[in-house]
C-alpha positions as CSV (number, residue, x, y, z in Angstrom):
1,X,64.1,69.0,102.0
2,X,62.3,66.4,103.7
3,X,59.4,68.4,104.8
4,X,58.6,69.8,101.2
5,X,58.3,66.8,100.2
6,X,56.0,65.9,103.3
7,X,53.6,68.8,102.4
8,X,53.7,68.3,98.7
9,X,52.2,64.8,98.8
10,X,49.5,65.8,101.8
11,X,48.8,68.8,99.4
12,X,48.4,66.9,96.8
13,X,46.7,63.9,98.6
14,X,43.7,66.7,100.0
15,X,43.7,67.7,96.3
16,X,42.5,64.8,95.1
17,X,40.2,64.0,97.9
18,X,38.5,67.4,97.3
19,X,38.3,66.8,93.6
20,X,36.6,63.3,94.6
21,X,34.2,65.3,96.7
22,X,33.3,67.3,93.9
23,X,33.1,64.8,91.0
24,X,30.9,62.6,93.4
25,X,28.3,65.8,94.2
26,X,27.7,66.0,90.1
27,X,29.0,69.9,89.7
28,X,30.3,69.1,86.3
29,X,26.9,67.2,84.8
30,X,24.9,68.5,82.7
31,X,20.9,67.9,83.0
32,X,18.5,66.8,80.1
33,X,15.1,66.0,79.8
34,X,14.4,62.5,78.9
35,X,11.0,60.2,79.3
36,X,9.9,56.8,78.3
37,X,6.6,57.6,77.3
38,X,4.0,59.9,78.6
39,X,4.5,61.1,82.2
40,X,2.0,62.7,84.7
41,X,2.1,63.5,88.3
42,X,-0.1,61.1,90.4
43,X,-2.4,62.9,92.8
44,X,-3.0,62.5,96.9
45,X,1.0,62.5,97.4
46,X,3.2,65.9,97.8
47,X,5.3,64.6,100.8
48,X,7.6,62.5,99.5
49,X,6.9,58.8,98.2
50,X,10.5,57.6,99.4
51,X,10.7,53.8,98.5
52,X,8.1,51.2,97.0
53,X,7.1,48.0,97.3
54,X,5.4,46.4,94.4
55,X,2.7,43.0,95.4
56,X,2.7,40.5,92.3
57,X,-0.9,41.7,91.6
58,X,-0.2,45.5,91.1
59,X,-0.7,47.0,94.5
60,X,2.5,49.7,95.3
61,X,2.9,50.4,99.0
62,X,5.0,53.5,99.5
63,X,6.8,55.1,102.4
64,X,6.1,59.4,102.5
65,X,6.7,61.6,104.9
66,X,10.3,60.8,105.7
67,X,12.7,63.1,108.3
68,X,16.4,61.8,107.4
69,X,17.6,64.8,110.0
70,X,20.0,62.1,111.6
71,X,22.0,61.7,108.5
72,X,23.1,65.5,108.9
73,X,21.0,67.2,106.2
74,X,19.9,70.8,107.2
75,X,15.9,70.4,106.7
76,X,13.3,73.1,105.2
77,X,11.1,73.0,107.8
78,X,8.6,72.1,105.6
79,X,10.1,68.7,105.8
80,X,10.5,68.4,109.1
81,X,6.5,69.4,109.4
82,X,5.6,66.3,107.0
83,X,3.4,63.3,108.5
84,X,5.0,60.4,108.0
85,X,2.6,57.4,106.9
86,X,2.0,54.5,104.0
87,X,0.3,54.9,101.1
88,X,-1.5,52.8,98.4
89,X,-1.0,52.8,94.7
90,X,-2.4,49.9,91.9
91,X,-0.9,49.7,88.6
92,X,-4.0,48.3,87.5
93,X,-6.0,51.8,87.4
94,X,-2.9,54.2,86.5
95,X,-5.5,56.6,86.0
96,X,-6.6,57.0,90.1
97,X,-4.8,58.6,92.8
98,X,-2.3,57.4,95.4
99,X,-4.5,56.7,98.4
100,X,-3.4,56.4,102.2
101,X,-3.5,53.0,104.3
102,X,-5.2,52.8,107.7
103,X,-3.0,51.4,110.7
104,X,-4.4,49.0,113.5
105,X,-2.2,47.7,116.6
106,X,-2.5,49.2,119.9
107,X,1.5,49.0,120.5
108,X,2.3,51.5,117.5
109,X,2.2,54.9,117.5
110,X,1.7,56.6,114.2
111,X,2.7,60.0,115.4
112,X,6.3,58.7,115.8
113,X,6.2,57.1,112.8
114,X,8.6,58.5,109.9
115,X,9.5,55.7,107.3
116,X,12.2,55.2,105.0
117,X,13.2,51.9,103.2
118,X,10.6,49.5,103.1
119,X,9.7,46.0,102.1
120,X,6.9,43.0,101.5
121,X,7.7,39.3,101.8
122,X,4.7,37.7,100.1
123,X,3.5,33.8,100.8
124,X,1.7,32.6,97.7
125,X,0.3,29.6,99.7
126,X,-1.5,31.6,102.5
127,X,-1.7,34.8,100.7
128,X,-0.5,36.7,103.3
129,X,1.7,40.0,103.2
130,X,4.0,40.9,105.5
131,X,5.5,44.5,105.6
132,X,8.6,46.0,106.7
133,X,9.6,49.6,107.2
134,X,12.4,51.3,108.3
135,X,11.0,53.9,110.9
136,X,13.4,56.4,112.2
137,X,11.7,57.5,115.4
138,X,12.8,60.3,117.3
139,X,14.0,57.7,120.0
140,X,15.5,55.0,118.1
141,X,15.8,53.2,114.9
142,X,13.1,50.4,114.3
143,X,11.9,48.4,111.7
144,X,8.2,47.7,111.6
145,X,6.3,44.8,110.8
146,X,2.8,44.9,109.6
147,X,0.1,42.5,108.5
148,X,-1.4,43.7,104.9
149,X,-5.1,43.0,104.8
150,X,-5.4,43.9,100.9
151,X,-9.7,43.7,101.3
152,X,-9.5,46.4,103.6
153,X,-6.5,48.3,102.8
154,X,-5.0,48.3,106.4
155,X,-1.8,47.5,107.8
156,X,-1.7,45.5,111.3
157,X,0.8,45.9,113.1
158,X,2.7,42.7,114.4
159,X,5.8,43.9,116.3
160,X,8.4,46.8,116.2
161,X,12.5,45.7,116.1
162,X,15.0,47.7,117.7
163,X,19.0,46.7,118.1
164,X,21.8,48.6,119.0
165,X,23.6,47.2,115.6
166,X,20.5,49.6,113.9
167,X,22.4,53.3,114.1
168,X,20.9,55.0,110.9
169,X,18.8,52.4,108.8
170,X,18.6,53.3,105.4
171,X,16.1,50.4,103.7
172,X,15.5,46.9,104.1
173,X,14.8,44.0,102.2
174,X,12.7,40.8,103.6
175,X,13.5,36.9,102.6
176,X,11.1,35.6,104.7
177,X,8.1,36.6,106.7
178,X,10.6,36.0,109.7
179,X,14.1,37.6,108.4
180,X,15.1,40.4,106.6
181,X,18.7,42.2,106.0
182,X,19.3,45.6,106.2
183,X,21.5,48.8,105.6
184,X,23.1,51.7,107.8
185,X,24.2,54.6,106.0
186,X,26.7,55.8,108.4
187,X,27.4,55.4,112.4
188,X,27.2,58.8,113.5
189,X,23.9,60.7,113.9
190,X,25.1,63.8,114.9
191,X,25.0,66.7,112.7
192,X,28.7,67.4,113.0
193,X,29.6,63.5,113.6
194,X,27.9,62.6,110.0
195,X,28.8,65.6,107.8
196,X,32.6,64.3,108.9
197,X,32.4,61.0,108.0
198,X,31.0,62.3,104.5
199,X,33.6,64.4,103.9
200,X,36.4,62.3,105.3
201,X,35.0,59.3,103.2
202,X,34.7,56.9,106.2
203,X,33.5,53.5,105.7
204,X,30.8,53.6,108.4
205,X,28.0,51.8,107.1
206,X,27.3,48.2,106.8
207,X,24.4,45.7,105.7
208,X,23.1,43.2,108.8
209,X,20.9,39.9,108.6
210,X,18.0,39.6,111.1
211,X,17.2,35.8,111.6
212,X,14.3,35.9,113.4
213,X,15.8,36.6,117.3
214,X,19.2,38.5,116.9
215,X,20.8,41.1,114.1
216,X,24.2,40.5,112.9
217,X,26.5,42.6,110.6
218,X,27.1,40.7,107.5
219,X,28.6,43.3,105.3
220,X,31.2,45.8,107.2
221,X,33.0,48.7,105.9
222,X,30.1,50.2,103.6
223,X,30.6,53.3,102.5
224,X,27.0,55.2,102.5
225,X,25.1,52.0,102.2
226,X,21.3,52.5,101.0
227,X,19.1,50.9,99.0
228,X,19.1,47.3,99.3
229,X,17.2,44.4,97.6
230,X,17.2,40.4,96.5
231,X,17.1,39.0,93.2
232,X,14.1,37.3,92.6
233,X,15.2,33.9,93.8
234,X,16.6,35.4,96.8
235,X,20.7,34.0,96.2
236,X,21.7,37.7,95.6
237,X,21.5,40.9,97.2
238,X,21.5,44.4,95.6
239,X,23.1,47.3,98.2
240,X,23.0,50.7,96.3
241,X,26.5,52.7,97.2
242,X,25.2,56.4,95.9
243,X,29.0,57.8,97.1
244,X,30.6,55.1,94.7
245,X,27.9,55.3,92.2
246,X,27.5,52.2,91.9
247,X,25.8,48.8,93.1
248,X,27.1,45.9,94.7
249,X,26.1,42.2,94.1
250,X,26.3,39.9,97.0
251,X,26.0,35.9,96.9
252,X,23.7,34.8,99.6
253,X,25.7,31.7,101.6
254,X,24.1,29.4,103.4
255,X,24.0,31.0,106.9
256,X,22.9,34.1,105.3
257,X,25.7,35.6,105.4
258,X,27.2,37.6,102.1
259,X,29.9,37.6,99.6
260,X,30.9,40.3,97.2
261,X,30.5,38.8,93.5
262,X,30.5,41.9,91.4
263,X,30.2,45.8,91.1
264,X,28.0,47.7,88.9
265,X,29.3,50.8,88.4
266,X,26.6,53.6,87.4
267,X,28.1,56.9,87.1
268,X,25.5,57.9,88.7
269,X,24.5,57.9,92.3
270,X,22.0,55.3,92.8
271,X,19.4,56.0,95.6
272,X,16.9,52.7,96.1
273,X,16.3,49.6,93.8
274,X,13.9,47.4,92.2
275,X,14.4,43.9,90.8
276,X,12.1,43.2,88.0
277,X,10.5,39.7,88.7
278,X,11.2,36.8,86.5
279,X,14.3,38.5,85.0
280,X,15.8,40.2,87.5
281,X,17.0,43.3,85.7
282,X,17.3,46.6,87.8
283,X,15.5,49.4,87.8
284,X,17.5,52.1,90.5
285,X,16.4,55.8,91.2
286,X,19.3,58.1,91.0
287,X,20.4,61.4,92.2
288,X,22.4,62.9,89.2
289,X,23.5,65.6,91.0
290,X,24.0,65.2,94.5
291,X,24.5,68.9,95.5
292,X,21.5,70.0,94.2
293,X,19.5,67.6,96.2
294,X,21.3,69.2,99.5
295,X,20.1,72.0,98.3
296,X,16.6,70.9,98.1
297,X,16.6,69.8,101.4
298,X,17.6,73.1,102.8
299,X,15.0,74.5,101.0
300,X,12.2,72.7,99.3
301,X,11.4,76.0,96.4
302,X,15.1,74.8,95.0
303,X,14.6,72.0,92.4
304,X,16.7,69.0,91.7
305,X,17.1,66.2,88.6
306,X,15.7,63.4,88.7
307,X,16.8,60.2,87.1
308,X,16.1,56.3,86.5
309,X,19.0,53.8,85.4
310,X,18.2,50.0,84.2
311,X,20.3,47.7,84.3
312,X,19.9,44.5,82.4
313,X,21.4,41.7,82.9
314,X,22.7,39.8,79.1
315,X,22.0,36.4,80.7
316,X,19.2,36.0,83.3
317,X,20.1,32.7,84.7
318,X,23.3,34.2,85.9
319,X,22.8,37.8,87.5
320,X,26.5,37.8,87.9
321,X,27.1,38.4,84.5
322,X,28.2,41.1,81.6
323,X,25.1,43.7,81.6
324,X,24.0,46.5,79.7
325,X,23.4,50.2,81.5
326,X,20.7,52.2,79.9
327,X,19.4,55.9,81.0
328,X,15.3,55.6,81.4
329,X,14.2,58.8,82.5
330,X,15.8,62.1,83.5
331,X,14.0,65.1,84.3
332,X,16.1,69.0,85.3
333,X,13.7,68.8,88.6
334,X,11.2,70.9,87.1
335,X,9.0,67.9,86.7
336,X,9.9,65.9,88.8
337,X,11.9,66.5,92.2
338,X,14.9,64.4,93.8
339,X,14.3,61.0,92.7
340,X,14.9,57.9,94.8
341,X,12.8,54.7,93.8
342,X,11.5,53.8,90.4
343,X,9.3,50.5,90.2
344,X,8.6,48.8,86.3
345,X,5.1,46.8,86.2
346,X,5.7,44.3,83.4
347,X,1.8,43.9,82.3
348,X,0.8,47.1,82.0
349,X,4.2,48.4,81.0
350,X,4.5,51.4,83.7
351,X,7.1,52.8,86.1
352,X,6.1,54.8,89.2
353,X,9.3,57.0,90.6
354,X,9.4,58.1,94.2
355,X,11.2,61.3,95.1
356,X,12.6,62.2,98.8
357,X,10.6,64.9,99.8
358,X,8.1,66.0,97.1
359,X,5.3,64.2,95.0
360,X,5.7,61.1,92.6
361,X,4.7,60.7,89.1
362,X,3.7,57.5,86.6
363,X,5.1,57.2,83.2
364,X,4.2,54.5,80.6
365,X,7.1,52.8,79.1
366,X,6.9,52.8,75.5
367,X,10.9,53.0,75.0
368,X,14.1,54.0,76.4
């Protein structure tokens, strides 16, 4: 009697986990096509153009060339042949292509350098840029810290950071030139080690503060963490759960560490995040279908949706507040491949959307 009852309820327990599994990796969505306003492909990028950083006078640095092989994706080896490096791209001349970024610094290696999440800290007094990107080298997990020298279009490099807290760094977000938070998407790095701790739903991930001389987890028990960003006053932080579809808002305290104010739930798997400046409404690049894009990595020929979500918040002086969820752009894959990052420029009214492993394209935002 007993034990019928025992295997019943673990029957229907691994039921419902499978049938989480499978709502989560999109099987039952349905694709359409769906722009803002006329969309093209910009030029000089066909690598990937992973995550974005936008400057207050137009300039877009992105991350391409990304190898996420320790978060236990099976890789084209087209992929796995990409260069990883930094371009350039200014809202101000839409029209122009996407243009790479020289490298100075005798302790950095750009051979070992394959970037992920990345960030700019900007200090309106000085004028000086400081860059942060997540580099998953072969060795270890670092984040990179570069001087931007906008005249010339080169990136000097200041120092690399390595800590055993970093085990597979999605993104990161600066709030000073000094300190920055970030996220791991998981512990294990193994091929075997992650794909478990998908499919057994382990909360493995976590967000950390870095204050200038030591990391700390801040935020434990994540569940896939990735994308994460700060409001535009820096007293919130944006961590993109894709697994949860949803985003969660954290209240900055004052030693920097974070509380959980309020979750933003998507139905859709959000990938990375932009916080429009002055408002501080969200624009998040989304996988819509998550199998699709495992697909994709295992081989590049196999197309997957694409997909931008904003998310506006009804009172801007509060960003903990009611908001309102609208769909700006979604696209089968035929256009455009495995999106991950979309940034909005206010003056000229465009978005530029990153993909993980392909090209990126602009579209002007007349409506959505």
């Amino acid at each position: 009697m007993w034990w019928k009852i025992i295997i019943t309820v673990a029957t229907l327990v691994a039921l419902q986990h499978i049938l989480r599994i499978l709502y989560i990796m999109g099987f039952h969505k349905q694709v359409y096509r769906h722009y803002p306003g006329p969309c093209r492909i910009v030029p000089g990028i066909d690598s990937g153009a992973e995550n974005i950083a936008l400057l207050s006078n137009g300039l877009a640095l992105i991350t391409s060339g990304i190898n996420p092989v320790h978060m236990g994706f099976i890789l084209d080896e087209k992929i796995l042949a990409h260069r990883g490096t930094l371009f350039l791209f200014d809202f101000n001349h839409p029209e122009n292509s996407a243009i790479e970024l020289k490298f100075t610094g005798k302790a950095f290696d750009l051979s070992r350098f394959s970037p992920h999440g990345i960030s700019a800290y900007e200090d309106h007094k000085s004028g000086a840029v400081t860059i942060f990107a997540v580099n998953h080298r072969s060795d270890v997990e670092v984040v990179e810290v570069f001087q931007f020298e906008q005249k010339t279009l080169t990136l000097n490099h200041r120092k690399s950071i390595t800590d055993p807290l970093m085990r597979s760094v999605n993104d990161v977000v600066a709030v000073s030139p000094e300190t920055f938070y970030l996220t791991n998407d998981g512990h294990a790095t193994s091929f075997i080690g992650r794909n478990l701790e998908t499919f057994l739903q382990l909360t493995k991930g976590n967000v950390c503060y870095y204050d200038g001389n030591e990391l700390r987890v801040v935020v434990d028990k994540g569940f896939g963490d990735n994308g994460i960003t700060a409001s535009p006053d820096y007293k919130f932080v944006y961590v993109a759960q894709p697994f949860n579809m949803r985003v969660n808002v954290f209240e900055r305290n004052t030693d920097s560490s974070l509380k959980l104010v309020q979750e933003v739930y998507l139905g859709t798997s959000p990938d990375d995040i932009f916080v429009e400046p002055g408002n501080g409404n969200l624009w998040i690049g989304c996988q819509p279908t998550l199998h699709t894009l495992l697909d994709h990595l295992k081989d590049v020929s196999v197309i997957s949706p694409s997909q931008v979500i904003h998310v506006k918040w009804e009172d801007s002086s509060r960003l903990t507040h009611t908001y309102s969820v609208s769909e700006v752009f979604q696209d089968p894959g035929d256009f455009l491949t495995a999106s991950t990052i979309a940034t909005y420029h206010q003056k000229t009214k465009g978005l530029l959307i990153g993909t993980t492993t392909d090209n990126m394209a602009y579209c002007r935002v007349d409506a959505f």
